[in-house]
C-alpha positions in Angstrom: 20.7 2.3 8.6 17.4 2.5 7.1 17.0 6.0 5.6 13.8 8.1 5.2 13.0 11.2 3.2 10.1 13.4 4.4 8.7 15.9 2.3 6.5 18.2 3.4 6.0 22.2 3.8 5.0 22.3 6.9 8.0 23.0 9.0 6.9 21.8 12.3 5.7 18.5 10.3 8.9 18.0 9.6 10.6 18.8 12.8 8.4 16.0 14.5 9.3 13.3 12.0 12.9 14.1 11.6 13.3 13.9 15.7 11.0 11.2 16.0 12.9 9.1 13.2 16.4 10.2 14.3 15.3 9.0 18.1 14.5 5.8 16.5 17.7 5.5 14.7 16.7 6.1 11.0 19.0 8.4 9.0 16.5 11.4 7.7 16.2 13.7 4.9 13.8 16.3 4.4 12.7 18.3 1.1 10.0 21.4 1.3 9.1 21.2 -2.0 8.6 19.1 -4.8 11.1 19.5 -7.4 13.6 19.2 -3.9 12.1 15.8 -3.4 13.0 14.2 -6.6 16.3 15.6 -6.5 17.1 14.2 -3.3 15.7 11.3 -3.9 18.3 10.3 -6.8 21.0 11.5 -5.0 20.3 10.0 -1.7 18.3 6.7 -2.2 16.2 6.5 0.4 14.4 3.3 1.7 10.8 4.6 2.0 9.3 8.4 1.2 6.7 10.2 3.6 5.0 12.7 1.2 2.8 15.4 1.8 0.4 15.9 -1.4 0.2 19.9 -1.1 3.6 21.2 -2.2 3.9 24.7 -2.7 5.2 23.9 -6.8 4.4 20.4 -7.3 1.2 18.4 -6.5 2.3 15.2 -4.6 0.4 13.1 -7.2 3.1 14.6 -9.5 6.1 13.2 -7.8 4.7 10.1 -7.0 4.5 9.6 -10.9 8.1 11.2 -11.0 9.3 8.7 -8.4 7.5 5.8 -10.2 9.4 6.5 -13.1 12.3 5.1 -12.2 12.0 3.8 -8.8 9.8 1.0 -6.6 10.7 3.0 -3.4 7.8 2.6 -0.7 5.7 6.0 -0.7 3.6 6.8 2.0 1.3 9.7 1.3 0.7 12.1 4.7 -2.1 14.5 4.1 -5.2 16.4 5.3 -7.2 16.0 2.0 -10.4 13.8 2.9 -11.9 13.5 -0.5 -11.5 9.6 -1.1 -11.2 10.9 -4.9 -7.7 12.3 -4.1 -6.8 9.4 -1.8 -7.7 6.8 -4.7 -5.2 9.5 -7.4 -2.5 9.0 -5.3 -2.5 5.4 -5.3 -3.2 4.9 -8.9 -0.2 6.9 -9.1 1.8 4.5 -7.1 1.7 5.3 -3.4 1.5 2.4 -1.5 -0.4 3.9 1.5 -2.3 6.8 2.8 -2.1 8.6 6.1 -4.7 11.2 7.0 -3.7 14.2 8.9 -3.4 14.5 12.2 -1.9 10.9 12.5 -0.2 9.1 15.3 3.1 8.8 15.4 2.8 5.1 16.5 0.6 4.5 13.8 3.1 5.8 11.6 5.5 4.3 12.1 4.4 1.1 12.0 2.9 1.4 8.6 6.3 2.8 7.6 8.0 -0.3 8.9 5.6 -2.8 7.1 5.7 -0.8 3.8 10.0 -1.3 4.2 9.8 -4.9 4.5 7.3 -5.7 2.0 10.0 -4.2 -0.1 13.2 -6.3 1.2 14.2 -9.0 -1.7 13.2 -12.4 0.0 16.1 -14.3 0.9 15.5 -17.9 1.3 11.9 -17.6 1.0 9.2 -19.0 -1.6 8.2 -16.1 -3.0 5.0 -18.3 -5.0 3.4 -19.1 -1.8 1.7 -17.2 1.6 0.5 -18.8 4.4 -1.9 -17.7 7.4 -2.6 -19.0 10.2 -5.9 -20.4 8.1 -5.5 -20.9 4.6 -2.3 -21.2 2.1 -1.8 -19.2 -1.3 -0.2 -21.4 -3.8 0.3 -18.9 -6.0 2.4 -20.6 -8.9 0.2 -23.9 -8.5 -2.9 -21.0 -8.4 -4.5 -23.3 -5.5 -5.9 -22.4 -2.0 -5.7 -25.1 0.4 -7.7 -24.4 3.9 -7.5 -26.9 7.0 -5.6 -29.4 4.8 -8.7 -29.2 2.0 -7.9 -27.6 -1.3 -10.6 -24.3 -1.8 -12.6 -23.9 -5.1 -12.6 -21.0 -6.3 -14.1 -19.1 -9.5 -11.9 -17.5 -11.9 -12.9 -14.3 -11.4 -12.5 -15.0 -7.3 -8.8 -16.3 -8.1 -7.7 -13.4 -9.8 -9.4 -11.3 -7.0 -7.4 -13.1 -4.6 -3.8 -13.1 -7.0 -3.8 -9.9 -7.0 -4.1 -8.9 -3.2 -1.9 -11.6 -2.3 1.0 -10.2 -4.7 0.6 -6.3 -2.9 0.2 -7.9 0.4 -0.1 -5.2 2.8 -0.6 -2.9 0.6 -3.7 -1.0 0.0 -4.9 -2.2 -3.9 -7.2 1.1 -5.2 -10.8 -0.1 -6.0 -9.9 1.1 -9.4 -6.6 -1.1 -9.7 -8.5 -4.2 -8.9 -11.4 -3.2 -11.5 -8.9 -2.9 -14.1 -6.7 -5.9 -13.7 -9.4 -8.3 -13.0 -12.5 -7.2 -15.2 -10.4 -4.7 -17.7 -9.3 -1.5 -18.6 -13.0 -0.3 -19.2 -14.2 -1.2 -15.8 -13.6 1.8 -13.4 -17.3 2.4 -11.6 -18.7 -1.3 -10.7 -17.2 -1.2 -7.3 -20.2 -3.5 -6.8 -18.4 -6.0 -8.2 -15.9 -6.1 -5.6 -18.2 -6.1 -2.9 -20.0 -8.8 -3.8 -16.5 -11.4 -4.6 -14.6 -10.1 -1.8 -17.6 -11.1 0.4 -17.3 -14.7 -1.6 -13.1 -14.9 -0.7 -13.9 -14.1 2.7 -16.8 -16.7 3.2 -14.8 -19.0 1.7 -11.3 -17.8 3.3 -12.1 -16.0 6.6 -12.6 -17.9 9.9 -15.2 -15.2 10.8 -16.0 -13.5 7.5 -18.2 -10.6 9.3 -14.8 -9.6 10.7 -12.1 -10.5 8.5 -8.8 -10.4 9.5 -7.2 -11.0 6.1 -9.2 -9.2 3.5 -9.7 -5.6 5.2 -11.9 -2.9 2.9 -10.9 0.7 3.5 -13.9 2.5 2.7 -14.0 4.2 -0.5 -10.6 3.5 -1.2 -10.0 0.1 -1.8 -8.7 -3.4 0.1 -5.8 -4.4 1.5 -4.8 -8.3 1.8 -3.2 -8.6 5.2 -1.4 -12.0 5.9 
């Protein structure tokens, strides 16, 4: 059974998620606070975290980086800060998605289910390359093939594109992408990003004014969906 571990210090939070999860057949733990969380989640291993960023000892952002250093465990961070600031921390720190509060349950869920499998070890698979039902990602070959015709792209719009492709799913921080594609001393040009993710999707998208593989969440950062 897959097993989940909610922290949060809101009680009636966590009564929802534990019955909702148990009802659903996921084994459940739950820790109030911060310094709870990390304990349980060396002793108990769970498959994905739901983590509230205000703990009454710990900031979230500080168990994310206490997770990160020693686990990949999916993270998804469940919170009623708005400030795309503190959404864009989190994920620095390693969260791999971001759920404002009040959320749907549905909605949840299924993000919860998509973060568990991006994590599964493929078995049988070709890790090096991702297809859609438009264009393939060679990564190891670092070729794009669309309709049977290989893609040019730009170095710059390659790298773009790598790194998406290997947190696919995933929401990639505008400052993340600055940093592994321009440098560490690019943090502020999200301009930059505009204007080649517009190029990927021109040259990628079947209708680039709405993409269905390279999504923007505003002020946050991108997500590559396959």
């Amino acid at each position: 059974m897959t097993r989940v571990l909610v922290v949060d210090d809101e009680p009636q939070i966590v009564r929802a998620l534990v019955i909702n999860l148990k009802a659903r057949k996921y084994e459940v733990d739950a820790a109030h606070d911060g310094a709870s969380a990390l304990e349980l989640a060396a002793a108990r291993h769970p498959d994905v975290v739901l983590l509230d960023l205000g703990l009454p000892d710990l900031d979230g952002v500080d168990v994310i980086r206490g997770l990160r250093g020693w686990t990949r465990v999916p993270i998804i961070v469940l919170s009623a800060r708005h400030s795309s600031d503190e959404k864009v921390e989190a994920l620095d720190a390693g969260a791999d998605d971001y759920v404002t509060k009040p959320f749907g349950m549905d909605e949840l869920l299924a993000r919860m289910r998509a973060a568990i499998r991006r994590a599964e070890p493929v078995v049988g698979g070709d890790e090096s390359t991702v297809v859609t039902e438009g264009f393939t990602v060679d990564l190891a070959a670092k070729k794009v093939n669309r309709d049977g015709t290989d893609v040019r792209l730009t170095p710059t719009e390659w790298h773009l594109l790598e790194v998406l492709v290997r947190n696919a799913g995933r929401l990639v921080s505008q400052t993340q992408l600055l940093q592994e594609v321009w440098g560490p001393a690019y943090r502020t040009e999200t301009n930059y990003l505009r204007v080649y993710l517009a190029q990927l999707r021109r040259k990628l998208e079947t209708d680039p004014s709405r993409p269905r593989h390279f999504i923007t969440e505003p002020g946050m950062g991108y997500r590559f969906e396959p």
